[in-house]
C-alpha positions, 0 to 999 in steps of 0.5 A, spaced: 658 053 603 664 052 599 668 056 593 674 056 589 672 064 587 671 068 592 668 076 590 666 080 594 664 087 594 661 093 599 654 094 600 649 098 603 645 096 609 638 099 607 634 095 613 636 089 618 632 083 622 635 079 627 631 074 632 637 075 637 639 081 636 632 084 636 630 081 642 629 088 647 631 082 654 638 080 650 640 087 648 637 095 649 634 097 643 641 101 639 647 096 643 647 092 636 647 095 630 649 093 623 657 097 621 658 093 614 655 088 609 658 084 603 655 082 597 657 076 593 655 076 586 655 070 580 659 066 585 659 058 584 658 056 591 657 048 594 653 047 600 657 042 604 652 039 611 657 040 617 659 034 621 654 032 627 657 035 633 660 029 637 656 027 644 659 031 651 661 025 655 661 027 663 
């Protein structure tokens, strides 16, 4: 995401879900817990695709 506005403001986390952090085999329930959030509100964004990674040569 590109942008030439940058706002943020702090939010509130009320709920989180993480298919990574969530998994009880990666992390003990209680190790990964959310500190912050922040909340971009009325920003004109532009989605730009990355790159293709370049192949490992061995």
């Amino acid at each position: 995401m590109a942008t030439d506005a940058w706002r943020v403001e702090a939010g509130r986390v009320r709920a989180a879900q993480s298919s990574t952090f969530d998994a009880p085999d990666r992390f003990p329930p209680g190790t990964a817990t959310p500190d912050g959030v922040l909340v971009m509100r009325n920003v004109t964004a532009r989605r730009r695709p990355l790159p293709a990674p370049a192949a490992a040569r061995w």
